[in-house]
N, C-alpha and C positions, 0 to 999 in steps of 0.2 A: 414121863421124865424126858426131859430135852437131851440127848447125845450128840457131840461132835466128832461126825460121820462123813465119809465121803458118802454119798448114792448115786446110781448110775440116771441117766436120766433120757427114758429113750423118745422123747417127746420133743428134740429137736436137731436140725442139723447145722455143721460148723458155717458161719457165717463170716465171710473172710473181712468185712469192715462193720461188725459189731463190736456193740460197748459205745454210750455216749459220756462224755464229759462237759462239765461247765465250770465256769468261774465268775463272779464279781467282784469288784473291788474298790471301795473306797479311797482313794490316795491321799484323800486329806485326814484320815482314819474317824471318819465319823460311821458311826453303828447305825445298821439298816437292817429292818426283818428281813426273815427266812423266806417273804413271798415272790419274789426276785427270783431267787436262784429254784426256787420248788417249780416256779412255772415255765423257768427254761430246760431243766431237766424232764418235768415228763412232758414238755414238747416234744422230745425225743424217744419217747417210749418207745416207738418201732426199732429201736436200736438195741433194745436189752429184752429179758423174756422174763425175767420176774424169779430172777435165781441170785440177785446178788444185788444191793445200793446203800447208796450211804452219802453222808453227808461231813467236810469238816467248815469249825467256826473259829473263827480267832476273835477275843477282845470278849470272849463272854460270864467271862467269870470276873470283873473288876473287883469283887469285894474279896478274892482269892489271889489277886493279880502277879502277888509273888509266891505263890505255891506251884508244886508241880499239882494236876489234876491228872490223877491216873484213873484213867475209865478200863475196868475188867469186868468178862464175862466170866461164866462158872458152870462148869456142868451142874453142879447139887450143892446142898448146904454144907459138905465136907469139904469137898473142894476150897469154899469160901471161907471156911474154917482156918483150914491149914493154913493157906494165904497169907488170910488176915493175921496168923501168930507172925508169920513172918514178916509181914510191915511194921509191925509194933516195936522190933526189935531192930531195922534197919531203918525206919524213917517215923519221925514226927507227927505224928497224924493229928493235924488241926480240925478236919471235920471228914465226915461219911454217909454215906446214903445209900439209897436204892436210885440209880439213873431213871428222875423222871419217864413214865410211858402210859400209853394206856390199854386199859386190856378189852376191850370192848371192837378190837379193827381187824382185818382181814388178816396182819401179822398175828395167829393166836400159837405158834409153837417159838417159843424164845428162850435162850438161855437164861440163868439168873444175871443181873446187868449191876453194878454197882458204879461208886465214885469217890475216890479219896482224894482231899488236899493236902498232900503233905510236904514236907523237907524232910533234906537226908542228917542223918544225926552223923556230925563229925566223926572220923574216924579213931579209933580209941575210948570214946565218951562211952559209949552203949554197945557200938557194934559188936558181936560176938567173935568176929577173926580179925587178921588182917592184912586177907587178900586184897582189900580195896584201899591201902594207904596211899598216900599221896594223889588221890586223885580228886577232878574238881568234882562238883554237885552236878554239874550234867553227864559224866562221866560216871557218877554213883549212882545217876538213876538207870543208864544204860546196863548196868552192871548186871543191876537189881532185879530190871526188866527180861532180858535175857535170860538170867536163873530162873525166873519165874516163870517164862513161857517152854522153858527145856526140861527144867526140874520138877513142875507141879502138876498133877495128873488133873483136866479140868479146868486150869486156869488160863487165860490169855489175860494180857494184857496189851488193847488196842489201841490205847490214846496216854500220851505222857507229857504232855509239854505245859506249856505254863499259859494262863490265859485264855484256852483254847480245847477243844474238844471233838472227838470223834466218835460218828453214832451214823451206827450201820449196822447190817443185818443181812438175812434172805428175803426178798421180797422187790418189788417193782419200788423207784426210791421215794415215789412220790407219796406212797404207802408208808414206807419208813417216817417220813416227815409226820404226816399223823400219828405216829405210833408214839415219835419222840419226844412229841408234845413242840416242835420247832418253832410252832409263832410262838414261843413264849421267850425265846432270847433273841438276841441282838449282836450285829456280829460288823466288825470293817472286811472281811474277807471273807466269802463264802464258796465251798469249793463242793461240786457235787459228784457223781457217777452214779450213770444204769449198766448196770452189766449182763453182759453175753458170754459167757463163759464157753472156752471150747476146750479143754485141755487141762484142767484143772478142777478141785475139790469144791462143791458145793457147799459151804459152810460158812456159819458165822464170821468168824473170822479171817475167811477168803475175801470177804467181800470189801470191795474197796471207800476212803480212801485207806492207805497203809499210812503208819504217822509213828516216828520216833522222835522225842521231842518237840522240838515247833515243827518239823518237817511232815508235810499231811503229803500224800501223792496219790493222783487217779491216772486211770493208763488204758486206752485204746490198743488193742494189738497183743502181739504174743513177743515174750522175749526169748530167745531162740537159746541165748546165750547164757541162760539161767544157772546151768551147772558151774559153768566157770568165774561166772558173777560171785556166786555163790560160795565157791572156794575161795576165791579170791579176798574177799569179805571175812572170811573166815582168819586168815591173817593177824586182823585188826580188833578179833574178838569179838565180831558180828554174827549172829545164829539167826541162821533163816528157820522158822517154824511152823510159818503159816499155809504152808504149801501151796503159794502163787505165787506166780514169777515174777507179779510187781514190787511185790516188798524189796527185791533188792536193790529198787530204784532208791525210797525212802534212805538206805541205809548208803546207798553211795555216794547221795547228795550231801547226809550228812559226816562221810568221812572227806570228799575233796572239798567243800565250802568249810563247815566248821571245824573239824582238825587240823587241814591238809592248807586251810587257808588259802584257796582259790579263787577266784572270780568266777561268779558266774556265766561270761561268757568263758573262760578257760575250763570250767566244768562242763558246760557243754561241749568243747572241743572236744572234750575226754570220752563222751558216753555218745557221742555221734560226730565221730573226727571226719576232716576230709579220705577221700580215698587216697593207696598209696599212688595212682600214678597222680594227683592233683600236686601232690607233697612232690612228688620229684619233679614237678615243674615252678616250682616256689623258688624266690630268690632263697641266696644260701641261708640270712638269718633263721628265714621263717621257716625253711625246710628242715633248719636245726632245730625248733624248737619242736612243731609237729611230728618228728621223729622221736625226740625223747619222751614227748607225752604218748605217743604209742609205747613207747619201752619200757617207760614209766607205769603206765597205768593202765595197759593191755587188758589185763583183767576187767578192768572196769568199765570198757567198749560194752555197748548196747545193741544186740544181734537181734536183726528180726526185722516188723512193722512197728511201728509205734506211736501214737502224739500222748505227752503227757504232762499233765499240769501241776505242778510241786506249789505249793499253799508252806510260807514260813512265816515269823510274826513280823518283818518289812516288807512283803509283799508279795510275787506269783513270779514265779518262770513258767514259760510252757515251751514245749520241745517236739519236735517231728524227727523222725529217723531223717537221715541224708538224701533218703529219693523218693522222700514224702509219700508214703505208702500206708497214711492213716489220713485223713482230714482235720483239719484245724482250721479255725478262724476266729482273728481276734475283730476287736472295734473299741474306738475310745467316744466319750460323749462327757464332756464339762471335767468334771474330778472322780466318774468312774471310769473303769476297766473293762474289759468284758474280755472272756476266751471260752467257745465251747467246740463242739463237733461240726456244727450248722448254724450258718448265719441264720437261719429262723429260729433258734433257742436262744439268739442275742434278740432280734429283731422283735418277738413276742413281751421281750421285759422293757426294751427302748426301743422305740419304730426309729425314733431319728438320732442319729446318728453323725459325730463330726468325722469319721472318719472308720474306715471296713478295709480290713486286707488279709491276704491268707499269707501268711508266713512262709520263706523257702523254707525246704530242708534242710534239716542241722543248723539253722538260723535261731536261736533263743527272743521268745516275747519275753521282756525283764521289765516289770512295772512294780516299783520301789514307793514307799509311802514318802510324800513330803516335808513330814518329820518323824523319821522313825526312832522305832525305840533303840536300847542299845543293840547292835550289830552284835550276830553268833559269836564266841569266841571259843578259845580251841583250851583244852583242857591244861 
């Protein structure tokens, strides 16, 4: 039987710039296989050791387009039991399955993997309380989702957004990708990670991208700042579960972008600001506003090394801490995108290239679809 365990692992040492990332991206949102983004990730296999990968996809469920798609694992068939009573009575369940895979690959110890499309059933109509009134339907599935990963022994829930999917696992990612069956969808935004774990739970659901709603995030580096992340989050009704410190990135994207109603470059400000003496060299406006968003949103400063690449259904931010103390490199060519770890996990899927730069620190890459769909809105 599959348990969700820590284990200790004494087969290797901390690696102070492990962990690779990648991204592609269509800007005109046309859908391109999974072989792109699978051959820039395990070009970077020396970067991860085969304890943690994963993959997210946007644009791949079009015949579901308006459903949320919640991907959960399961220790046992009780686990999935339970669960599932509780989806029936908080949300719509239009269809379900077992998460495509195959059993026949190197990944052979797995949790049970499923997949629901559903909506959340107005509140009043079916719901059984009514903690959750007045709130929107991305709101009611954060709600939902949280209950579930705090209240249900066995169950996570690791992918929730609409359109879009996340499928990850233990295992080296390019392993994963055969396991998940990936050349068989299609995707405009593909975002991947190998992971190197130094400091944190080996387990399924460690393993990256973290993804609440459309928001998918992979993350090079250790967030130092995690405890206070983590409270701070806690505020707004956010439970961290999964015991890694990247999840709290997912969850602060999506409080300063889609509730908090921020820009992207103003979110960045927030989770990798200037230093304070930079700020007291700032004319007055700007030194007034860089102070309040420290005052403001302290909490939600990002402590440590970092580059990391947020995947939403309009497109990719990626992000370096302020003294650049992870590697990143984007590049653009015709109407895609590119951002990974190493310019040769771009250069092995496009040799040529219009254009290659490494991003400063606390500088945001923002590549936005050129008609996107409707923009996050806040509850």
């Amino acid at each position: 039987m599959f348990r969700f365990e820590k284990k200790a692992n004494p087969f290797y040492e901390k690696d102070v710039s492990g962990c690779a990332v990648s991204a592609i991206m269509n800007t005109k949102g046309r859908r391109f296989s999974s072989e792109g983004i699978v051959k820039s990730i395990a070009n970077q296999r020396d970067r991860s050791n085969g304890l943690g990968g994963g993959f997210a996809a946007y644009g791949i469920y079009p015949q579901f387009a308006e459903l949320y798609a919640l991907h959960i694992m399961y220790q046992n068939q009780a686990s999935a039991h339970k669960t599932e009573q509780y989806l029936d009575d908080y949300f719509q369940v239009e269809h379900k399955e077992v998460i495509p895979h195959r059993h026949d690959t190197v990944i052979s110890h797995h949790p049970f993997l499923r997949r629901y499309f559903v909506k959340p059933y107005p509140v009043g109509e079916k719901t059984p309380d009514r903690i959750f009134e007045r709130l929107s339907e991305d709101e009611l599935v954060i709600k939902n989702v949280m209950r579930i990963n705090t209240g249900f022994d066995g169950a996570f829930v690791f992918s929730c957004g609409k359109n879009m999917g996340v499928f990850k696992g233990v295992g080296y990612p390019e392993d994963l990708a055969v396991f998940f069956k990936l050349e068989e969808y299609s995707a405009y935004i593909w975002i991947a990670h190998g992971r190197f774990p130094t400091n944190s739970a080996v387990w399924w659901g460690g393993a990256h991208p973290f993804s609440l709603l459309d928001w998918a995030v992979v993350h090079n580096g250790e967030i130092s700042s995690y405890g206070i992340n983590k409270r701070f989050l806690e505020n707004f009704g956010y439970n961290c579960t999964l015991f890694t410190d990247t999840e709290v990135i997912a969850y602060i994207f999506d409080l300063l972008v889609r509730r908090h109603d921020l820009s992207f470059e103003m979110a960045s400000k927030v989770m990798a600001p200037p230093f304070w003496d930079e700020i007291e060299k700032m004319p007055d406006e700007e030194k007034e506003l860089y102070t309040t968003l420290r005052a403001t949103y302290g909490g939600a400063l990002l402590n440590g090394p970092f580059s990391v690449i947020a995947g939403f259904k309009n497109g990719i931010i990626a992000l370096n801490d302020r003294v650049k103390l992870r590697p990143l490199v984007a590049a653009r060519k015709d109407d895609f995108a590119y951002v990974a770890s190493e310019e040769a996990a771009i250069r092995i899927v496009q040799s040529e290239l219009d254009r290659v730069w490494s991003p400063a620190g606390g500088e945001p890459v923002i590549v936005m679809l050129e008609e996107p769909a409707a923009v996050p809105t806040a509850p």
